[in-house]
N, CA, C and O atoms as a DFTB+ gen file, in Angstrom:
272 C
 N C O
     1  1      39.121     162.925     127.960
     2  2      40.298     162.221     127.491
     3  2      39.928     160.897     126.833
     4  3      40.518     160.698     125.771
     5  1      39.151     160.026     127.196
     6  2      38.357     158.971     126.775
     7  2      37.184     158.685     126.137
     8  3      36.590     157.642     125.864
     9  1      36.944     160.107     125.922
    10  2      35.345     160.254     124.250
    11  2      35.727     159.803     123.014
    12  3      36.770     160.100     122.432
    13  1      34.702     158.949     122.561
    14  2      34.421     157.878     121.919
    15  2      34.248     159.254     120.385
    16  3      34.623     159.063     119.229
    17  1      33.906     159.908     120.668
    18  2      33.609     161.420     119.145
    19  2      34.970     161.897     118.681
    20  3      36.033     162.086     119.272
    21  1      34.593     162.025     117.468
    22  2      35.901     163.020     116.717
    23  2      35.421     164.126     116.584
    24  3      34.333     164.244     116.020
    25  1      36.135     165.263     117.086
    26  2      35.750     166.950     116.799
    27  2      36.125     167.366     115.853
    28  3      35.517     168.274     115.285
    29  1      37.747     166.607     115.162
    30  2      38.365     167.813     114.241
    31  2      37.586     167.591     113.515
    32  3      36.432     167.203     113.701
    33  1      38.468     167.952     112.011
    34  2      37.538     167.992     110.518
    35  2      38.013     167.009     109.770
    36  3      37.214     166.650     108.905
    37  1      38.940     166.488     109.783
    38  2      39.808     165.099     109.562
    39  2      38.851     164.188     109.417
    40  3      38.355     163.950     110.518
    41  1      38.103     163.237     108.102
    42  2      37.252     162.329     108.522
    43  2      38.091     161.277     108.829
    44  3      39.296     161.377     108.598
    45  1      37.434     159.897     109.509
    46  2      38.181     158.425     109.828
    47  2      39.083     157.959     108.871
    48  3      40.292     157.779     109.019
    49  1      38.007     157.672     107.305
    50  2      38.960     157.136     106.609
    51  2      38.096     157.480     105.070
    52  3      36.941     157.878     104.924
    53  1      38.975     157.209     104.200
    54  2      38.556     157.546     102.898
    55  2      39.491     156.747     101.393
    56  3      40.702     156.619     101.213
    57  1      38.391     156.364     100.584
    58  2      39.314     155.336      99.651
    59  2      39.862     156.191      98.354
    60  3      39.067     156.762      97.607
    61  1      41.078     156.227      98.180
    62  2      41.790     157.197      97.213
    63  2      42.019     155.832      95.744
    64  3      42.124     154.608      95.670
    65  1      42.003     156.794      94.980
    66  2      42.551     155.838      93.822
    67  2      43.690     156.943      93.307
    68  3      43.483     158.147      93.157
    69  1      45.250     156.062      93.018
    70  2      46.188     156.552      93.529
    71  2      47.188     155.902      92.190
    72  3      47.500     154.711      92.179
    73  1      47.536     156.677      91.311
    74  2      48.185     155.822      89.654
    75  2      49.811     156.902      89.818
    76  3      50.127     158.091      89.795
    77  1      50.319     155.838      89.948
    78  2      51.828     156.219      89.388
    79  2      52.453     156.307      88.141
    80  3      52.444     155.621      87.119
    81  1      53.099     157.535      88.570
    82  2      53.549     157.713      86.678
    83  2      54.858     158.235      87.037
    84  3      55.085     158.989      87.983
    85  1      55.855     157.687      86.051
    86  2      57.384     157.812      86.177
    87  2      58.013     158.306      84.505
    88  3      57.445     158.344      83.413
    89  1      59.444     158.643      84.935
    90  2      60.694     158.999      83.829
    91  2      61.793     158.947      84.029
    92  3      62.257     159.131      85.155
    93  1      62.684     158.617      82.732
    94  2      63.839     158.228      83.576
    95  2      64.911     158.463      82.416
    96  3      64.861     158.047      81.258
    97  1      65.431     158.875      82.742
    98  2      66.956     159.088      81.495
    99  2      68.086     158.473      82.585
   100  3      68.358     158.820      83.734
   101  1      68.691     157.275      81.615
   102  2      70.456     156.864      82.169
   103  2      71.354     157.155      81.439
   104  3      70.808     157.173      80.335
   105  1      72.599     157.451      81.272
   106  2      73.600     157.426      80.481
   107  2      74.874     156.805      80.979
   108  3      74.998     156.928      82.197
   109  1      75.553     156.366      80.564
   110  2      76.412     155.295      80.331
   111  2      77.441     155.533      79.608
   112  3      77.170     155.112      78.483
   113  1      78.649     156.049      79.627
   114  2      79.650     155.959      78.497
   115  2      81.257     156.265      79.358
   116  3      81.386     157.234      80.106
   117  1      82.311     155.341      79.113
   118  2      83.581     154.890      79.461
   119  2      83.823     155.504      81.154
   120  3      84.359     156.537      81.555
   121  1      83.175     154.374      81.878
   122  2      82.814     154.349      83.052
   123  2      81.853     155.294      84.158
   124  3      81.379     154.962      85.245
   125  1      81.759     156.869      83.265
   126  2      80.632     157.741      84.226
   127  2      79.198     157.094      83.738
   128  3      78.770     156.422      82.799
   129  1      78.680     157.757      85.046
   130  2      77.407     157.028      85.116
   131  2      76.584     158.940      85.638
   132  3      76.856     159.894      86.367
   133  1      75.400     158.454      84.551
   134  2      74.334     159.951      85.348
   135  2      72.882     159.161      85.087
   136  3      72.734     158.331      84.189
   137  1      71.912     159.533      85.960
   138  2      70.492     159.006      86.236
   139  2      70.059     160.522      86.483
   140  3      70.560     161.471      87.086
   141  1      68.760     160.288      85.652
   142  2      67.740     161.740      86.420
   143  2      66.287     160.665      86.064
   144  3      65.888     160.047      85.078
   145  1      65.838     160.863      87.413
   146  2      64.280     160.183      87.583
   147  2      63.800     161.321      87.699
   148  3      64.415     162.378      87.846
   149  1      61.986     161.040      87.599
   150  2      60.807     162.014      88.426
   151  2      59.725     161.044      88.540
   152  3      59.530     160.284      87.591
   153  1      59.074     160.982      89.471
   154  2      57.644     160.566      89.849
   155  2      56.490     161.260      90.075
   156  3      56.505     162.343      90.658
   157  1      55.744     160.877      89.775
   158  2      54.489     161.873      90.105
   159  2      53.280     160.819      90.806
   160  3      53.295     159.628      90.497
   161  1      52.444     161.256      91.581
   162  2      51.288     160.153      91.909
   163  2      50.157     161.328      92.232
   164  3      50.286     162.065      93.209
   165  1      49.152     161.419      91.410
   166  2      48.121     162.140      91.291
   167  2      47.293     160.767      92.077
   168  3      47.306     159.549      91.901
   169  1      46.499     161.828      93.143
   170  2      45.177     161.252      93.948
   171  2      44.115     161.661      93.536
   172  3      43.890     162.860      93.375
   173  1      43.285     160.739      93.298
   174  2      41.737     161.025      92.595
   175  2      40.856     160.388      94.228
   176  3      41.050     159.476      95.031
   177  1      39.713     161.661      94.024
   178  2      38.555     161.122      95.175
   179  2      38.822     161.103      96.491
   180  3      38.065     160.538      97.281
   181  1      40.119     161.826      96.932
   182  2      40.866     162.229      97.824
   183  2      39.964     162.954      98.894
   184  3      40.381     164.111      98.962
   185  1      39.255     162.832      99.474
   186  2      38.682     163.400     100.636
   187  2      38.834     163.364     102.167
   188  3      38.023     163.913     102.913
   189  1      39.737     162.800     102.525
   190  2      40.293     162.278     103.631
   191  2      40.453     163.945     104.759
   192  3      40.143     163.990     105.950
   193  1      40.888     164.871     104.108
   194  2      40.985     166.606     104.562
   195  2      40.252     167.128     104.084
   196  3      40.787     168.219     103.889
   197  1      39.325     167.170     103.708
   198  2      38.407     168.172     103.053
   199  2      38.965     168.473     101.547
   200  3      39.944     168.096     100.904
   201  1      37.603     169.538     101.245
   202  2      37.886     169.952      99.749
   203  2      39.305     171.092      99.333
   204  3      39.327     172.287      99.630
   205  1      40.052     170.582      98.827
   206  2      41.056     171.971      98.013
   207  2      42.692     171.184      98.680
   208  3      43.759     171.381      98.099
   209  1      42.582     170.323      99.940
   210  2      43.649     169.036     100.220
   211  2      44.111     168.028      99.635
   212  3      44.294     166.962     100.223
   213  1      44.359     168.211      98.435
   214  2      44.640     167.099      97.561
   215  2      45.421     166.070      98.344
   216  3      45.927     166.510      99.376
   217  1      45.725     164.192      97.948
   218  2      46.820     163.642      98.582
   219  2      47.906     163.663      96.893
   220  3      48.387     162.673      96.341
   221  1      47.973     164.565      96.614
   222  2      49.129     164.310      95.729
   223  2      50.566     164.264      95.672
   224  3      51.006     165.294      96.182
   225  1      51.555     163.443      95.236
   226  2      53.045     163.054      95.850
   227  2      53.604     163.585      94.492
   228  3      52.991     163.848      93.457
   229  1      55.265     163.691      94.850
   230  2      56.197     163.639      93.677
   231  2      57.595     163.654      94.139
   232  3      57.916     164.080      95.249
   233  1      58.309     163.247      93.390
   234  2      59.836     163.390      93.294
   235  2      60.601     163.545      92.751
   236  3      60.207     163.979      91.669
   237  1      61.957     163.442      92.786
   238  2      62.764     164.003      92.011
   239  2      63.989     163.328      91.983
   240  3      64.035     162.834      93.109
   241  1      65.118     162.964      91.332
   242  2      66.134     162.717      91.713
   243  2      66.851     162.293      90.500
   244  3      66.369     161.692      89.539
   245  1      68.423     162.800      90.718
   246  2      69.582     162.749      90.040
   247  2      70.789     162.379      90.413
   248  3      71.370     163.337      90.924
   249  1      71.519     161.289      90.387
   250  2      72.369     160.470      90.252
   251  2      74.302     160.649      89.697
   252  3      74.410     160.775      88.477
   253  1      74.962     160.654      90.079
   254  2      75.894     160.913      89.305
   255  2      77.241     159.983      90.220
   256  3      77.489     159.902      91.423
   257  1      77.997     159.294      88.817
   258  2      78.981     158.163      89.474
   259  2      79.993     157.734      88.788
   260  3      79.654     157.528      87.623
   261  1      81.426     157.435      89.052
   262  2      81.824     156.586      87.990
   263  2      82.301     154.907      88.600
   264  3      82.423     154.308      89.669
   265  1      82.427     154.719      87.395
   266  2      82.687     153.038      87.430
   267  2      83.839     152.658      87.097
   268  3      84.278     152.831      85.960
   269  1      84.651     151.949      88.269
   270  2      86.013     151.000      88.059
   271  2      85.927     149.942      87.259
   272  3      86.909     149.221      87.081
């Protein structure tokens, strides 16, 4: 319960280089409102899980509103 060793395959720690990239459409016209974003974040040098574990992220999202 108190060994100082790591067994899994998980190493300690590992330095990622990590670039965000975005898009974005708004529209605007006699009070409706619509937004569509996306994000993406590609991980380079990612070894933290082994090989074929990428840390790569993304998202998504769409918006819709009107205005008083």
């Amino acid at each position: 319960m108190n060994d100082s060793y790591n067994t899994s395959d998980i190493d300690d720690e590992d330095d990622v280089l990590e670039i965000p990239l975005g898009l974005g459409v708004s529209y605007h016209r006699m009070g409706f409102l619509g937004d569509v974003r996306g994000t993406v974040r590609p991980a380079f040098d990612s070894e933290l899980m082994g090989a074929g574990n990428e840390l790569h992220t993304w998202a998504a999202e769409a918006r819709l509103g009107f205005e008083l």
